[in-house]
C-alpha positions as CSV (number, residue, x, y, z in Angstrom):
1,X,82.0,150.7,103.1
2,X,82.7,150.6,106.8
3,X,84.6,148.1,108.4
4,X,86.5,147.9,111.5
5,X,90.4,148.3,110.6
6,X,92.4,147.2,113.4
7,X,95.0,144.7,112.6
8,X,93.8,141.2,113.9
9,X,95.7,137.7,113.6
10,X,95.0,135.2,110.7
11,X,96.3,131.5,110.0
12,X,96.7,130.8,106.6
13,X,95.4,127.4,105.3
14,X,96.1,127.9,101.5
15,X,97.2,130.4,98.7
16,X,96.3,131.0,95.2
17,X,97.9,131.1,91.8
18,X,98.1,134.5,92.0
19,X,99.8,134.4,95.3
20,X,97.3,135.4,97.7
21,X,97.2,133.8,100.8
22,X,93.6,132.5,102.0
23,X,92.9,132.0,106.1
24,X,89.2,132.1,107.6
25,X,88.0,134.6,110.4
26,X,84.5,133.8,111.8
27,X,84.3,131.5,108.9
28,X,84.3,133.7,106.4
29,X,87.0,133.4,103.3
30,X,90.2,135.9,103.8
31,X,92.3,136.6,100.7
32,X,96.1,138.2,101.9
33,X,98.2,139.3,99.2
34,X,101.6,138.0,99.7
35,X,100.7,135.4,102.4
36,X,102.1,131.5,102.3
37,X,100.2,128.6,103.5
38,X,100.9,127.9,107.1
39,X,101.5,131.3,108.6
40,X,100.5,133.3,110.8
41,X,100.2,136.9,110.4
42,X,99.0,140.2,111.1
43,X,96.5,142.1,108.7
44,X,94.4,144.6,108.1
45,X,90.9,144.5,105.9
46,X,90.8,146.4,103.2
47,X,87.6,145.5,101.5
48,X,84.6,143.4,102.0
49,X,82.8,141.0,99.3
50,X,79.6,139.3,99.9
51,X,81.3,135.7,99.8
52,X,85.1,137.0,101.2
53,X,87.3,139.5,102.4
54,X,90.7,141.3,101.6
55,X,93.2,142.0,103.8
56,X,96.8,143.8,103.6
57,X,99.5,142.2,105.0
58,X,100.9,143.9,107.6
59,X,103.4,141.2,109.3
60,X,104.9,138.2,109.0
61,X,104.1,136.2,112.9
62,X,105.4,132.9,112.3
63,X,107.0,132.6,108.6
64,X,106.7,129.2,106.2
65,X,109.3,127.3,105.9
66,X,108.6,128.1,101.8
67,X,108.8,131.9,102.5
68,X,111.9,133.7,100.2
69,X,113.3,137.6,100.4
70,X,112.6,138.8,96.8
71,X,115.3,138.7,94.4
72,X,113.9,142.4,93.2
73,X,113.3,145.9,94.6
74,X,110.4,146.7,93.2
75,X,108.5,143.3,94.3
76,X,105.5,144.3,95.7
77,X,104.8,147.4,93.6
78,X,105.4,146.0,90.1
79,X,102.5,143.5,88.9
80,X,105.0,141.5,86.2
81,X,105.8,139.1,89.4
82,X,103.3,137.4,91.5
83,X,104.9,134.5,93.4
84,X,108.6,136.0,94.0
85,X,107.7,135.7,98.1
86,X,107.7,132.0,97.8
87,X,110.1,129.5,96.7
88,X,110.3,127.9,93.5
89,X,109.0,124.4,94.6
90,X,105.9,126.3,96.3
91,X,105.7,128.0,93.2
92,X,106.0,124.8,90.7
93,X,103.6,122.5,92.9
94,X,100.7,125.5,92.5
95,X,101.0,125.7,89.1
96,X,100.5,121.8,88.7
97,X,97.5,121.6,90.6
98,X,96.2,124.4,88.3
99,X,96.9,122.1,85.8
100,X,95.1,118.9,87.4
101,X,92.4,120.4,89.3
102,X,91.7,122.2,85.5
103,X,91.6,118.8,83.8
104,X,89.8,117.5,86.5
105,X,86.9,119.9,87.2
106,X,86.4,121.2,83.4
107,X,87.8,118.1,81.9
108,X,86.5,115.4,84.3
109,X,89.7,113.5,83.8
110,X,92.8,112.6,85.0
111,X,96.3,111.7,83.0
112,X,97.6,108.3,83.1
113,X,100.9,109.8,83.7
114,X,102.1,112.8,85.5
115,X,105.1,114.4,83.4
116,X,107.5,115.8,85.3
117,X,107.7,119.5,85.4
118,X,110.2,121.0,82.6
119,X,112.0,123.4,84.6
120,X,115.0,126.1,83.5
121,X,116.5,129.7,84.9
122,X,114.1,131.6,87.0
123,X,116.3,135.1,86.3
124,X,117.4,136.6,84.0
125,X,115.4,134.3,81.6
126,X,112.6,136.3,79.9
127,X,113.7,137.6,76.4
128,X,110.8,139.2,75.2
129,X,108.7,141.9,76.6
130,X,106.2,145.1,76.3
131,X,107.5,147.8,78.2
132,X,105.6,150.3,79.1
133,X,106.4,154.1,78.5
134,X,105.0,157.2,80.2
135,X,105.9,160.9,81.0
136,X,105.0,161.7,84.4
137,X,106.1,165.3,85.4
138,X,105.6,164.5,89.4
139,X,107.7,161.2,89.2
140,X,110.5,163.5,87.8
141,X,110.8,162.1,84.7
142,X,109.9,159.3,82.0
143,X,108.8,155.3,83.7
144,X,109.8,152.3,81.9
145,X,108.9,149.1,82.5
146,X,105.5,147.3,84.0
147,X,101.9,148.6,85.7
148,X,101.6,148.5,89.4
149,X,100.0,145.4,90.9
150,X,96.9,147.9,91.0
151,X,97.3,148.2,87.0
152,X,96.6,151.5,86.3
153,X,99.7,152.6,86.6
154,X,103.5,152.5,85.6
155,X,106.0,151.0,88.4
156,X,108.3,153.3,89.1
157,X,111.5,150.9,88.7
158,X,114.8,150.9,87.6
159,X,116.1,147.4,86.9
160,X,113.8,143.6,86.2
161,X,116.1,140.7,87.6
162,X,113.5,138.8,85.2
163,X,114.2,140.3,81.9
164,X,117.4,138.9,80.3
165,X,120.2,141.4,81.3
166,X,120.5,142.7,77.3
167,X,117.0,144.3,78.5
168,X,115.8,144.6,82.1
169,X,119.2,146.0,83.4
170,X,118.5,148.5,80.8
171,X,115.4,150.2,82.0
172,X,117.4,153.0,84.0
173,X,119.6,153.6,80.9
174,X,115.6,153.7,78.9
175,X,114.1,156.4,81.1
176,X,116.9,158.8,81.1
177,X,117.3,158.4,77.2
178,X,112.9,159.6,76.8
179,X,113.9,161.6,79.4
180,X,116.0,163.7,76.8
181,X,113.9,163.2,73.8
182,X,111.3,165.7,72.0
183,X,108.6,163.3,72.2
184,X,109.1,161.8,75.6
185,X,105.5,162.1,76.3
186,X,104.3,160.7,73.1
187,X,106.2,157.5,73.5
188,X,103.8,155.1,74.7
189,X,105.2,151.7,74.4
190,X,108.9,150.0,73.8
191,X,108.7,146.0,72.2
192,X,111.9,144.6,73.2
193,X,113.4,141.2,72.1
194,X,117.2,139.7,72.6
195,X,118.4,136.9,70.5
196,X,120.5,133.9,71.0
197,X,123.7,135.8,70.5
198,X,122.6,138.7,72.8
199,X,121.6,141.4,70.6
200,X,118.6,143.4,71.6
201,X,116.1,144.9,69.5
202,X,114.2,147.5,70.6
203,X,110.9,149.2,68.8
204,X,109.7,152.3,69.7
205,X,106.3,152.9,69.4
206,X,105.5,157.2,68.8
207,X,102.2,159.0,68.0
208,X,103.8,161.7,66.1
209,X,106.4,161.9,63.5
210,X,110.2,162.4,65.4
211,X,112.4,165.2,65.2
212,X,115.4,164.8,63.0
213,X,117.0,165.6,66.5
214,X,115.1,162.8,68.5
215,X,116.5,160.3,65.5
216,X,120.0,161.1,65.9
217,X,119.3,160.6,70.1
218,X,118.0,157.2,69.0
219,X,120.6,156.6,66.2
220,X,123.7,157.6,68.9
221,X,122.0,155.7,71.5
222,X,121.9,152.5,69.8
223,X,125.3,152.8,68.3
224,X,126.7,153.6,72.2
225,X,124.6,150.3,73.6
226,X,125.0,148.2,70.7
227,X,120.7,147.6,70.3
228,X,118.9,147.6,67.3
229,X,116.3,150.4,67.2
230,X,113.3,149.8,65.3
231,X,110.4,152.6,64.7
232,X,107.2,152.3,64.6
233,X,105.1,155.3,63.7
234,X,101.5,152.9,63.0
235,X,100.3,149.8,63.3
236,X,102.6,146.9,63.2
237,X,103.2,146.9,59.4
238,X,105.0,150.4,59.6
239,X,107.9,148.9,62.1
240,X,110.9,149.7,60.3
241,X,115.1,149.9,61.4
242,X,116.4,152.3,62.4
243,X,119.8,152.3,63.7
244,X,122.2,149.7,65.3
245,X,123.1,146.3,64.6
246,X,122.0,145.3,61.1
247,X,122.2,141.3,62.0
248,X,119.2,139.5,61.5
249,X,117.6,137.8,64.9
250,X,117.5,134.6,65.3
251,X,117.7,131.5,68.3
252,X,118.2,128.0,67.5
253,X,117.2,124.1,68.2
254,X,121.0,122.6,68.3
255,X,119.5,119.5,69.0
256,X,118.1,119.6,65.9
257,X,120.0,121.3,64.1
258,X,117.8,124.2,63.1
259,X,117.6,128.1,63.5
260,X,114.4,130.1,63.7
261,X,114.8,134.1,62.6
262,X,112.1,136.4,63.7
263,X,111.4,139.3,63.2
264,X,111.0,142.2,66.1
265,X,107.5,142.2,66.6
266,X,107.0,138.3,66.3
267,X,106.0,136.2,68.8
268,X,108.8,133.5,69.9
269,X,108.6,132.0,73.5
270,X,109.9,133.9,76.1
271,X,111.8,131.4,78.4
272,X,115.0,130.1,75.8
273,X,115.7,127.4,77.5
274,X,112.4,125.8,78.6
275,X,111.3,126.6,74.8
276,X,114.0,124.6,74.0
277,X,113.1,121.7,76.5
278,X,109.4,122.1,75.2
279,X,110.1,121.4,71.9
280,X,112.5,118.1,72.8
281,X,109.7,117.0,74.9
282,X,107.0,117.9,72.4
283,X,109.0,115.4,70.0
284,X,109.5,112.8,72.7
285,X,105.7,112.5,73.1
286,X,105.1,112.7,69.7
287,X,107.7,109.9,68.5
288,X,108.0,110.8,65.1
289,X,109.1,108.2,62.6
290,X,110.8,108.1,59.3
291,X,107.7,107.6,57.6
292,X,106.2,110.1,59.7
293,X,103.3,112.5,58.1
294,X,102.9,115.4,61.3
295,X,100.3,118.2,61.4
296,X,101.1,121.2,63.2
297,X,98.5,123.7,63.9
298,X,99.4,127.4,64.9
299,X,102.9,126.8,63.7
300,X,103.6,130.6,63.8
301,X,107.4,130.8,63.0
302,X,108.4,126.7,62.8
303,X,109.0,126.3,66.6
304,X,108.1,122.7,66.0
305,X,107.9,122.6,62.8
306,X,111.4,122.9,61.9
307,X,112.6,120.3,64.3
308,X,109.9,117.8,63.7
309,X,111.0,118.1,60.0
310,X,114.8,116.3,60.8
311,X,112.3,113.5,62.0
312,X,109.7,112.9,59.9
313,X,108.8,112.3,56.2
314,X,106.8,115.5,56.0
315,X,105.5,118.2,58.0
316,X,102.4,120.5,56.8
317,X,102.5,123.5,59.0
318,X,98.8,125.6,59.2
319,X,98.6,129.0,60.6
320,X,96.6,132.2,60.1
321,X,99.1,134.9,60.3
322,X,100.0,135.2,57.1
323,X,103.3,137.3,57.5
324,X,104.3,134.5,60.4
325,X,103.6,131.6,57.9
326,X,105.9,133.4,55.0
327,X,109.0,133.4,57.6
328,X,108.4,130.2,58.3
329,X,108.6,128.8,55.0
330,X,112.1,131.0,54.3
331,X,113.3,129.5,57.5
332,X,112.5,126.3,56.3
333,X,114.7,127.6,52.9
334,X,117.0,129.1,54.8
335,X,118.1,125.4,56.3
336,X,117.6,123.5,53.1
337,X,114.6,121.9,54.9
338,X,112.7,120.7,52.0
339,X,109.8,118.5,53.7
340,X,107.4,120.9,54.7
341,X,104.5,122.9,53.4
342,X,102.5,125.7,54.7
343,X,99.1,126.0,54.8
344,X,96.9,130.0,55.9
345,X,93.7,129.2,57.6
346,X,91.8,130.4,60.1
347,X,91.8,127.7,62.9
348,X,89.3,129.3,64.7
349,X,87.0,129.1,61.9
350,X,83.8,126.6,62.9
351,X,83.7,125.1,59.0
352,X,87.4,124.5,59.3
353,X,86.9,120.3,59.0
354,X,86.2,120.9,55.4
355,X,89.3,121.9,55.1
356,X,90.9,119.9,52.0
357,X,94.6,119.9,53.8
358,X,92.2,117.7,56.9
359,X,91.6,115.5,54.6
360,X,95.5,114.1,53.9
361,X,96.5,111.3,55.8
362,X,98.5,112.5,58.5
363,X,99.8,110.2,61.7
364,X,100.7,113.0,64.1
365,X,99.6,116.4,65.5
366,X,100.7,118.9,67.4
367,X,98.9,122.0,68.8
368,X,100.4,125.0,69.9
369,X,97.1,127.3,70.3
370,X,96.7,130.7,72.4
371,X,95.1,131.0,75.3
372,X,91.5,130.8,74.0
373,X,92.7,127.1,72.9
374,X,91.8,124.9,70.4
375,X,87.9,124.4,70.0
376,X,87.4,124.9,66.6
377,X,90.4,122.3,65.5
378,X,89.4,120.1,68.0
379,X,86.1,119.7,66.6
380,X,87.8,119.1,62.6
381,X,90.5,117.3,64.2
382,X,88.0,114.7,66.2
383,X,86.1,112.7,63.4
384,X,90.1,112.4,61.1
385,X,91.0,110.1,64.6
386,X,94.9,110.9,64.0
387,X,96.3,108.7,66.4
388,X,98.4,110.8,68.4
389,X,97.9,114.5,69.6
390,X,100.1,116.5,71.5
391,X,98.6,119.8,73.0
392,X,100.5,122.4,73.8
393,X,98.7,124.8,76.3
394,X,99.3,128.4,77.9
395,X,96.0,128.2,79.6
396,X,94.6,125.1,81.9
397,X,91.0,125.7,81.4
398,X,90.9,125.7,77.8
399,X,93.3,122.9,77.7
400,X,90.4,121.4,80.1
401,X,88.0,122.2,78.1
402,X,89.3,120.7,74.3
403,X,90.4,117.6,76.5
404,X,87.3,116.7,77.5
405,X,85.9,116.8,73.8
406,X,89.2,115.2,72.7
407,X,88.5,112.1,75.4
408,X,84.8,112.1,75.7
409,X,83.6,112.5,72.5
410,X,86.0,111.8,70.3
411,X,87.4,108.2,71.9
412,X,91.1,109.6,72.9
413,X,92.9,108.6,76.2
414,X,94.7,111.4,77.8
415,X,97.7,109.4,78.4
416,X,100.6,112.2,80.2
417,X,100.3,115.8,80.9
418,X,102.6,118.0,83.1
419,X,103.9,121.9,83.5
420,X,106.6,123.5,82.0
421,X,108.1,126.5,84.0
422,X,108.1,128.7,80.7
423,X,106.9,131.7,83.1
424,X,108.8,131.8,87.2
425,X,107.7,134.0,89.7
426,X,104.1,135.0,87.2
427,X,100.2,132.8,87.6
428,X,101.2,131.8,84.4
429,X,100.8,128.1,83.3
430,X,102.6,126.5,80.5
431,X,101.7,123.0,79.9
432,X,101.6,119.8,77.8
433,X,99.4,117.0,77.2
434,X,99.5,113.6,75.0
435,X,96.6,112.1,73.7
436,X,96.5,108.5,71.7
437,X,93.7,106.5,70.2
438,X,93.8,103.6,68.4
């Protein structure tokens, strides 16, 4: 495709969640990587669209007052980070009017209430991660860490100011351990999760049996960094320990009193301390009473339903991850936490209002669903008319979408919805919505 490549001015009037820039040149649409609304800069087109183009960024003319330096090397090169050019505020207010303009164009509605945005650390803060692994003989060695902003490839990097300390100033220490391993090129993947006390666990994906050599390299390098290693040679089932630390893992709700252990491979919200916040506002908007009878759907580990438990009479906690659903009836065990039950069930499943659990009078509900969201509960939860929902969401438009079923067909008022910052410096959008009906 030929087009001319000489750097030409451009004023930018907007950016988007992803963090590019958007200015107009003979009306037509501009999108500039790393470019803030307000400046002025120098660029140079790299691609044509029918409806847009895409330019580089080659200079900064006249800077926003929002414009930050990087707190990271490798910004720029590494695609874990997409808004790191631009302050936090800049940062917060774009992910809200993802939120909004979701609800609004999807959902055709508007909360009553803006909530505002939960906000925590933006380093250091991000305790759970998939590094990448790969062997690349003209890179000099073994790459940890994330793909290029491209995505087909590894970033060559060193260190994440991100990742909590435990793991992302581990990375260097990472590559030169493969480095010096048997199987460094049939390593593909590291899961890595820290705990509330610090201790990191690490699982090592391989594609062949190790070498009784490579397993005393693992064995002496988690003894020297104080990590649990975890293997795992297949599917998630074979994850076993290795060496290290034998201590369970495990974070906690002080407000409430509760602990939640997990395993390596489990899912726990990354961001400690907004999960924390999340789940105090979660209860807020929920106002549990003594009498209480709460639903929670997708309960995974107990994230809520642990802590709702020290509120209410009874919590019935529904998820379809078996192995998920089993630790969180030990945790609940574990604590002495005797008013809860678990329920398997696939929420997804379209026949899932026949459900005989549905049919148990319940007062509150709480949704934590992924990011395909909620439809199928929506539509069994709709006709039961429990009075108050909260909905958790890690993606606007399907939290859009479910809310405008929720409001439109089903007679509830969406009465406050707002961010939480569970993800800094990423397009990502956590948020949470109440709905009532009398």
């Amino acid at each position: 495709m030929k087009f001319d490549r000489s750097p030409f001015e451009l004023r930018i009037d907007d950016v988007t969640l992803d963090g590019q820039g958007v200015g107009r040149r003979d009306g037509k649409a501009c999108f500039v990587p790393g470019a803030l609304p307000g400046e002025r800069v120098s660029v140079v087109q790299t691609g044509r669209k029918r409806n847009y183009d895409i330019a580089r960024l080659e200079s900064v003319l006249d800077p926003a007052p929002e414009r930050v330096d990087p707190p990271c090397a490798w910004y720029g090169v590494c695609g874990g980070c997409r808004l790191m050019h631009a302050d936090i505020g800049l940062q917060r207010r774009l992910k809200e009017r993802s939120l909004f303009e979701a609800l609004s164009r999807i959902g055709h509605l508007s909360p009553e209430r803006r909530l505002e945005p939960l906000v925590g650390d933006t380093l250091g803060y991000r305790r759970a991660a998939r590094l990448g692994v790969k062997y690349v003989a003209k890179k000099g060695g073994t790459l940890v860490g994330f793909r290029e902003r491209a995505g087909r490839y590894l970033a060559d990097m060193w260190d994440c100011p991100v990742l909590h300390p435990a793991l992302g100033q581990r990375i260097g220490t990472l590559r030169k351990l493969i480095d010096g391993l048997d199987a460094r090129d049939r390593i593909p993947q590291i899961e890595a999760v820290v705990d509330d006390s610090g201790t990191a666990a690490l699982v090592f994906r391989h594609l062949q049996p190790l070498s009784d050599a490579d397993a005393r390299r693992l064995a002496e390098f988690a003894e020297t960094e104080g990590v649990q290693v975890h293997l795992q040679p297949g599917g998630p089932d074979s994850v076993h320990y290795h060496s290290g630390p034998r201590t369970g893992l495990a974070y906690g709700h002080p407000a409430f009193e509760v602990t939640v252990a997990f395993g390596p491979l489990d899912f726990i919200q990354v961001h400690a301390g907004i999960n924390r916040g999340m789940v105090g506002r979660a209860m807020e908007l929920l106002a549990p009473e003594q009498d209480s009878r709460v639903l929670d759907l997708f309960c995974g580990l107990g994230n809520f339903t642990l802590p709702l438990a020290r509120r209410a009479a009874e919590v019935v906690g529904v998820e379809g991850d078996a192995r998920m659903l089993e630790r969180a009836r030990e945790n609940a065990e574990a604590q002495g936490i005797q008013n809860t039950r678990y329920v398997c069930a696939n929420l997804d499943d379209a026949a899932l209002g026949d459900s005989s659990w549905l049919r148990e009078p319940f007062d509150r509900v709480l949704l934590d669903p992924p990011r395909t969201g909620a439809a199928a509960a929506v539509e069994a939860l709709g006709p039961v008319a429990i009075p108050r929902l909260v909905y958790v969401s890690c993606n606007p438009a399907t939290l859009a979408r479910d809310a405008d079923r929720l409001v439109h067909h089903f007679g509830y008022r969406l009465e406050a919805a707002g961010i939480m910052d569970m993800f800094p410096h990423t397009a990502h959008v956590e948020s949470i919505a109440l709905f009532t009906r009398l």
